[in-house]
C-alpha positions as CSV (number, residue, x, y, z in Angstrom):
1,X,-11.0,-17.6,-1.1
2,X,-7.7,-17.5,0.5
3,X,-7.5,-19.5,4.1
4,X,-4.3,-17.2,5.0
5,X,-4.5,-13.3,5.2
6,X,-1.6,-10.8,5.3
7,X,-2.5,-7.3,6.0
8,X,0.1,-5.0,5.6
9,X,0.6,-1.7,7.1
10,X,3.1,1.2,6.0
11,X,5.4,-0.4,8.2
12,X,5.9,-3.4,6.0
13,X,7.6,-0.8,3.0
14,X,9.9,1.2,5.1
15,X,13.2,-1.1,5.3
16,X,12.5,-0.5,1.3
17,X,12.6,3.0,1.5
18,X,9.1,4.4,2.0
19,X,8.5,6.7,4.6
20,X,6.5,5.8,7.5
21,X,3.1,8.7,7.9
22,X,4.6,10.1,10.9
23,X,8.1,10.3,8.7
24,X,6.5,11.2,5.3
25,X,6.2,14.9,5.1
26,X,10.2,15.2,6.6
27,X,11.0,13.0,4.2
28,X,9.5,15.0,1.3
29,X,11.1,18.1,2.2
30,X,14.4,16.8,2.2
31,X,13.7,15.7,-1.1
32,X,12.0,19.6,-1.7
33,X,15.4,20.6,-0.4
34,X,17.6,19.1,-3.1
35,X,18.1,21.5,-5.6
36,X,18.5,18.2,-8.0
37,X,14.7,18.0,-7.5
38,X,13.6,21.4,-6.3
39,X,12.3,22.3,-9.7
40,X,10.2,19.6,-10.6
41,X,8.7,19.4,-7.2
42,X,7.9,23.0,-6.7
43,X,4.2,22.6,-5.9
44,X,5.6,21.0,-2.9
45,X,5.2,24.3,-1.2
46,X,1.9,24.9,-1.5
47,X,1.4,21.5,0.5
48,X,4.2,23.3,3.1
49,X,2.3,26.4,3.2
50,X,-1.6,25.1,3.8
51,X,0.1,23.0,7.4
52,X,2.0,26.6,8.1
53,X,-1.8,28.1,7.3
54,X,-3.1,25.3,9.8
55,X,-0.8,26.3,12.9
56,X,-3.2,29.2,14.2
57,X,-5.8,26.3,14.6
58,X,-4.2,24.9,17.3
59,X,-5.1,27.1,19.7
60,X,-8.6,25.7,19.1
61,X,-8.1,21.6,18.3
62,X,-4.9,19.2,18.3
63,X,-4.1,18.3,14.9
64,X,-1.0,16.0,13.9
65,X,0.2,18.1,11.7
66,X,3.6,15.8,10.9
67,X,1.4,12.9,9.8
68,X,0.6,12.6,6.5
69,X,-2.7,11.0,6.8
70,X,-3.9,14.1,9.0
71,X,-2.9,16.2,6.7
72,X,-4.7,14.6,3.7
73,X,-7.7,14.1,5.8
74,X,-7.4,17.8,6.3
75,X,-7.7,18.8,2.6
76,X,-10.2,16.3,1.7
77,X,-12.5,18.1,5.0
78,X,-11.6,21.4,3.9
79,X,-12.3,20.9,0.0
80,X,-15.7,19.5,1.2
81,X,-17.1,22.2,3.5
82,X,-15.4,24.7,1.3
83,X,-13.1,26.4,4.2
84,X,-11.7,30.0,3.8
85,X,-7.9,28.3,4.2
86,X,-7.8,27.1,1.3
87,X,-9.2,29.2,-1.1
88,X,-6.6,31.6,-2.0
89,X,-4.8,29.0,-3.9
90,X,-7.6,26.8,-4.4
91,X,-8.3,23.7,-3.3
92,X,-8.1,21.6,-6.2
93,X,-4.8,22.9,-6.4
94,X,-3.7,22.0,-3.1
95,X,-5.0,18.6,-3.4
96,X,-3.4,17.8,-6.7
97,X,0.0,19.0,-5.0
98,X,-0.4,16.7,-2.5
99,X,-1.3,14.1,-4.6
100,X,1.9,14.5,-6.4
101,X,4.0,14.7,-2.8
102,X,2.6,11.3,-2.2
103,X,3.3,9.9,-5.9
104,X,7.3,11.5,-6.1
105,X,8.0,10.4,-2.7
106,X,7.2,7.3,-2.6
107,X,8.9,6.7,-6.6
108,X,12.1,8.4,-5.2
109,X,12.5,6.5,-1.8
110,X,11.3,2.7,-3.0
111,X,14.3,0.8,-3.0
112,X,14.6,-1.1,-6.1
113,X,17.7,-2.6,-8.1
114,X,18.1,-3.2,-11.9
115,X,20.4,-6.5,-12.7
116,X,20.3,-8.5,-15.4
117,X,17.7,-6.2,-16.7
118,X,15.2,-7.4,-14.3
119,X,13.8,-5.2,-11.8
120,X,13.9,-6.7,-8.2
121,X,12.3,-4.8,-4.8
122,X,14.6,-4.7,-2.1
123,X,14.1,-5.1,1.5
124,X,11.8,-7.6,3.4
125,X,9.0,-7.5,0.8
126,X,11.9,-9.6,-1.1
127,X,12.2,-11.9,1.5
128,X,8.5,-12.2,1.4
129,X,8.8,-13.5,-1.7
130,X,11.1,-15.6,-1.5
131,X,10.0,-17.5,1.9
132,X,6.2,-17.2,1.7
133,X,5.2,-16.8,-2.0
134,X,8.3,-19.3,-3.1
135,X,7.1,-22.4,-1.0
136,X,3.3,-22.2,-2.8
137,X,4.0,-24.5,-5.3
138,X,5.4,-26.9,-3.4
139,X,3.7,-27.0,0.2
140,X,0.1,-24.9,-0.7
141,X,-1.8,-25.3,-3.2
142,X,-4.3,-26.3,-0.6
143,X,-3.7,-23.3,1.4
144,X,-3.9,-20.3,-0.8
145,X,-2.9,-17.0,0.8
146,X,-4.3,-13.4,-0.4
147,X,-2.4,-10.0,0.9
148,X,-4.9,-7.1,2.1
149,X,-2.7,-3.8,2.3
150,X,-3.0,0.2,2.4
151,X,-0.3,0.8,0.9
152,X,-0.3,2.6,-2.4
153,X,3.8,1.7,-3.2
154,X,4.2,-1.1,-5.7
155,X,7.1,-3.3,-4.0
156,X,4.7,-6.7,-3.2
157,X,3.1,-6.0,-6.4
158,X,6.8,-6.8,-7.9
159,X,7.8,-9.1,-5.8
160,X,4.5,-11.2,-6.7
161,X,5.4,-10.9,-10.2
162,X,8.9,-11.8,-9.5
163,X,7.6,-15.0,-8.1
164,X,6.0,-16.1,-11.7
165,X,2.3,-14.7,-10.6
166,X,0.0,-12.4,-11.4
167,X,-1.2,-9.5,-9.3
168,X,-5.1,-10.2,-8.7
169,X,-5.7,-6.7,-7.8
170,X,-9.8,-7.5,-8.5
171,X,-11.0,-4.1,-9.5
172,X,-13.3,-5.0,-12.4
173,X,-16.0,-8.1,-12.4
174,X,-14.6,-10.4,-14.3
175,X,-10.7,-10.1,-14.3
176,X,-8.8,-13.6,-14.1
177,X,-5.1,-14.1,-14.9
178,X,-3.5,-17.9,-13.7
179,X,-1.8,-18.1,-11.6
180,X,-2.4,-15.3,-9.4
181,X,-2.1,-14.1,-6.1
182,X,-5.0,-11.4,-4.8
183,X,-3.6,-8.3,-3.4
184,X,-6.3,-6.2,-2.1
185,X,-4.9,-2.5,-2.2
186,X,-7.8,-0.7,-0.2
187,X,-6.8,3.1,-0.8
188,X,-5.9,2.6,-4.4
189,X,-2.3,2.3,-6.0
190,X,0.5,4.3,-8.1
191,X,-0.1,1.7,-11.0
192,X,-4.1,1.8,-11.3
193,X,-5.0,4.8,-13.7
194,X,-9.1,5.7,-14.3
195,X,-9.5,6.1,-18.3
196,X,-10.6,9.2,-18.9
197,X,-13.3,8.5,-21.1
198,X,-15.2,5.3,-20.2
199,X,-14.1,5.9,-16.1
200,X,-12.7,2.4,-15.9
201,X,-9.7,1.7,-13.7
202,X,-7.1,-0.3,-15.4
203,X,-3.6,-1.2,-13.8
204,X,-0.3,-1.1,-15.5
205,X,1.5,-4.5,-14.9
206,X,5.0,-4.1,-13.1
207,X,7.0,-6.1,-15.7
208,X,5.0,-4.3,-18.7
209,X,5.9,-1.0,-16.9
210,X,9.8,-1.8,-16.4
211,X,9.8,-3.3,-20.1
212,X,8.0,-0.4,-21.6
213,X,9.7,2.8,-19.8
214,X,13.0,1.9,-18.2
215,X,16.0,1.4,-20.2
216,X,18.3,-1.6,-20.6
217,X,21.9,-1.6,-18.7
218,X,24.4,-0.8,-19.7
219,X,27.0,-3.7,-20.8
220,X,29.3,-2.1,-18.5
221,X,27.3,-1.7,-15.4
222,X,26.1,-5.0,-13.3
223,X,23.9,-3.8,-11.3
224,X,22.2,0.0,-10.8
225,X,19.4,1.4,-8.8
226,X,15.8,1.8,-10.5
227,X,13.1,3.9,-10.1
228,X,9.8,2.5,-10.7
229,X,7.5,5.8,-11.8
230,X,4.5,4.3,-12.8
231,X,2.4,6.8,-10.7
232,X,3.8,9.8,-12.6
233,X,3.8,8.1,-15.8
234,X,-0.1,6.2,-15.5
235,X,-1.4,9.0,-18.3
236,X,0.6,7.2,-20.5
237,X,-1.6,3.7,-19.5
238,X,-4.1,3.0,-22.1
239,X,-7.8,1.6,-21.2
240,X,-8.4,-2.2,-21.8
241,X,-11.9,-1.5,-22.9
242,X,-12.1,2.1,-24.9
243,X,-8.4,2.8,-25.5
244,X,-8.1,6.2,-24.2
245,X,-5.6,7.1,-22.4
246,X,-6.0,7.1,-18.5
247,X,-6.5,10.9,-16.1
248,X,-3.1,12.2,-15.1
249,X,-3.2,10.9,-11.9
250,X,-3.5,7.5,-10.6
251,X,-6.4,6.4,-8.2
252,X,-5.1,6.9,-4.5
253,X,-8.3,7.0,-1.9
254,X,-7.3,9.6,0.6
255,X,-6.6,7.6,4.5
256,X,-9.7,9.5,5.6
257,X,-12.7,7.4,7.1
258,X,-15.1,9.1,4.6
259,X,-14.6,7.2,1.7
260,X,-17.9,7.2,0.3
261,X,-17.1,9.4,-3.1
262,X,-14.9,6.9,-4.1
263,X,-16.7,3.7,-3.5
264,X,-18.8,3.3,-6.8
265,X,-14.9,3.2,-8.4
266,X,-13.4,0.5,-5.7
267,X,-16.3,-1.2,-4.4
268,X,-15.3,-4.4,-5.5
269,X,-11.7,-4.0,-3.7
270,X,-13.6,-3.6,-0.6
271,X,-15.8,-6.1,-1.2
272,X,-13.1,-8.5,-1.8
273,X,-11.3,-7.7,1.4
274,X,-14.4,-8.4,3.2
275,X,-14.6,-11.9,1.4
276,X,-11.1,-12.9,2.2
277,X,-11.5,-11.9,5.6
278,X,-14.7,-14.2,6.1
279,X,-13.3,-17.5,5.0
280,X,-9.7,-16.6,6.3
281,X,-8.4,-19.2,9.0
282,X,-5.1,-17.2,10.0
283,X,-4.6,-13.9,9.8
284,X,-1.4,-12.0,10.0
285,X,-1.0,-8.6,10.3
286,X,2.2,-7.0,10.1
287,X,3.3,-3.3,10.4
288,X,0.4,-2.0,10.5
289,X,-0.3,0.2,13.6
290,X,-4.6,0.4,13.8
291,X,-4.5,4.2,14.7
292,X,-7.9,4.6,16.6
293,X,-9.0,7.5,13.9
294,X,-9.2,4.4,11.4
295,X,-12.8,3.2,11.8
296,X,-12.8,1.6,8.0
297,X,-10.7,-1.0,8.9
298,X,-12.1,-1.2,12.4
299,X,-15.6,-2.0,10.2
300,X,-14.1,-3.4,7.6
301,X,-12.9,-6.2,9.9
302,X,-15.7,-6.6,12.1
303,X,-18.2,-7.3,9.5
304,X,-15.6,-8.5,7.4
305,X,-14.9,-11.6,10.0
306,X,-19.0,-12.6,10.4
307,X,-18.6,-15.3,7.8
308,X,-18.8,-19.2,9.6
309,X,-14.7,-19.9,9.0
310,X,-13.5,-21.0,12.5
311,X,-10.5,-18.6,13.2
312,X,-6.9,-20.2,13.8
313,X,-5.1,-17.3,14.8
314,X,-4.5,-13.5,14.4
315,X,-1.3,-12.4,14.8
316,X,0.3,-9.3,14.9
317,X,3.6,-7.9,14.1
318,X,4.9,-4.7,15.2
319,X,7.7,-3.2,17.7
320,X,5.5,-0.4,19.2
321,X,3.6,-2.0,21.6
322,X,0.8,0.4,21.6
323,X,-0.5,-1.5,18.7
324,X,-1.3,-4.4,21.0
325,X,-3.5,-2.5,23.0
326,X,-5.0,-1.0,20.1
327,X,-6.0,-4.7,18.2
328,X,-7.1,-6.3,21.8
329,X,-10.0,-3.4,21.8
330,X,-10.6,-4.6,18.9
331,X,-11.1,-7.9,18.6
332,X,-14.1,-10.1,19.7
333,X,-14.4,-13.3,22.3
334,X,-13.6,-15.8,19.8
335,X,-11.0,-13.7,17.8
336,X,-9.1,-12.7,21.2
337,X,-8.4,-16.6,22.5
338,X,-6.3,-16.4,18.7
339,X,-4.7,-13.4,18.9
340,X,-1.2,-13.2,19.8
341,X,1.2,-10.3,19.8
342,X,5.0,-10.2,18.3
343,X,7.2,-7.4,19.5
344,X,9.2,-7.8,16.0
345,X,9.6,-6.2,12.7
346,X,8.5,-7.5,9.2
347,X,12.0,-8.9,8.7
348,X,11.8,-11.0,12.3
349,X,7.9,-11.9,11.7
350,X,8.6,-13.5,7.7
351,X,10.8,-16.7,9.9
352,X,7.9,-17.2,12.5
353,X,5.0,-16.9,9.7
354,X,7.0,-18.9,7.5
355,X,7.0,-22.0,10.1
356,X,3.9,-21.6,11.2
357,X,2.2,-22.0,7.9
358,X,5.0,-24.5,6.4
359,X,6.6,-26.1,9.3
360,X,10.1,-26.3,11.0
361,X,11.4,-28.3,8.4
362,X,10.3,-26.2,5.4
363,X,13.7,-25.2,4.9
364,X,15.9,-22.3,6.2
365,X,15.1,-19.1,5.9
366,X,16.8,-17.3,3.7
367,X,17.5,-13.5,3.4
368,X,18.2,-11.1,1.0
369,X,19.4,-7.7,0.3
């Protein structure tokens, strides 16, 4: 197990592109708004129309109706106690639309770049890789490190490749690719497809996806910007075990705290998280905001951190200081004498982690993009 832990909130993907929740549904529109896209996105609206169906309610409740994690939570409620709003339209419907405003957003506003044929993230998940993930060889292979995220975009997942490693997503019993680094993805990811046959989830590597569906430069181009659509493109991923092809779309756990129908499919994810968080001896946890609706990760971490590993420090990066108060509720006798708040972004936090775990003389920091 890993003795450092990075958890990474939606906050860690947006200097690459990706929305923000609060940002996410304005962000979609605009795209909804392009008549370049309009077309292809046109079950956009019906996600549009259910929040204009969900205004009369707030006469009755507060709902945070420009969040996309409310509004998810909302159609996964509704679907379940079978509620008159959705109906008309059905809501299978609605929830497949929204599936596919999650996937096309997030494939449209990741920032990647094509040179040299090789596919490269941009923003601080880059820098990531180059000043946390690039010093392993050298300075810890005694100190492994595993990254816990809810993020379903596939940046790190590149960037961990880009580095020379595999992506130990531990889905299935079993899996082992060297060298590796685990990336726990709680709520799923655009590049994990269930076949639709023997109901295994398989994942589409990064490289085999760019190699297999994007096409070379041009000789007279040096650079271009690429668009990494795994997620719309995962019925085209064929299953390890039965060779069918996977369900049209990939496995994304709705941000709700009733995750139960999907655990027989992820359990081991979770389980994993929960491992890594027991033997961890620093944990670092940037851009993620602990909103106080979240009680899986409020469990998954409390029961998560039982295990006999003496805690270092937990750290947490983020400019909203809200978030402090939110993780000092949180956090235990012996866990609180380790925590320690950064008023910073991902790009700021990358120097501090990468001298705390390496030292001041590791080398300078050194930025990209």
């Amino acid at each position: 197990m890993a003795k450092t832990v990075f958890i990474l909130g939606a906050g860690a993907s947006a200097d690459a592109g990706v929305p923000v929740m609060n940002k996410f549904l304005e962000e979609s529109q605009n795209l909804y708004e392009n008549p370049k896209f309009r077309e292809s996105l046109k079950d956009f609206g019906l996600v549009y129309n259910f929040i204009s169906s969900l205004q009369t309610i707030h006469s009755k409740a507060e709902m945070d109706l420009d969040n996309i994690e409310s509004v998810f939570a909302a159609i996964e409620f509704g679907k379940l106690l079978e509620l008159e709003v959705g109906k008309l339209v059905g809501w299978d419907v609605i929830e497949t639309a929204m599936k596919h405003l999650i996937i096309e957003t997030i494939e449209r506003k990741s920032k990647f770049v094509q040179s040299d044929n090789e596919i490269k993230a941009q923003g601080s998940h880059h820098n990531f890789g180059i000043n946390i993930i690039g010093e392993l060889e050298t300075r810890s292979k005694d100190q492994p490190i595993a990254i816990i995220t809810f993020n379903y975009d596939v940046l790190i997942d590149s960037v961990i490749e880009e580095m020379g490693y595999h992506c130990s997503y531990q889905i299935n019993k079993g899996d082992s690719y060297s060298p590796s680094i685990p990336i726990i993805k709680l709520h799923g990811s655009l590049n994990w497809g269930i076949c639709g046959k023997c109901g295994r989830v398989n994942f589409w590597p990064i490289k085999t996806y760019c190699y297999e569906n994007i096409p070379k430069i041009p000789y007279t181009l040096k650079t271009r910007e690429a668009f990494i659509k795994c997620g719309s493109s995962i019925s085209k991923l064929e299953c390890l075990l039965c060779h069918t092809n996977c369900k049209e779309w990939p496995l994304i756990v709705p941000p709700t705290w009733n995750k139960t129908q999907y655990f027989e499919i992820i359990q081991n994810v979770w389980r994993a998280a929960g491992q890594h968080l027991s033997e961890a001896e620093n944990i670092f946890v940037v851009g993620y905001s602990l909103p106080e609706s979240d009680y899986f990760f409020r469990y998954l971490y409390a029961l998560g951190t039982l295990g006999k590993t003496m805690l270092k420090r937990i750290w947490v990066f983020d400019p909203d200081s809200e978030v402090d108060r939110r993780f000092k509720k949180l956090l235990g006798s012996q866990a609180e004498k380790k925590y320690k708040y950064f008023d910073c972004n991902y790009a700021n936090a990358i120097t501090e982690i990468k001298e705390t775990l390496y030292g001041k003389n590791s080398g300078p920091y050194v930025s990209f993009g």
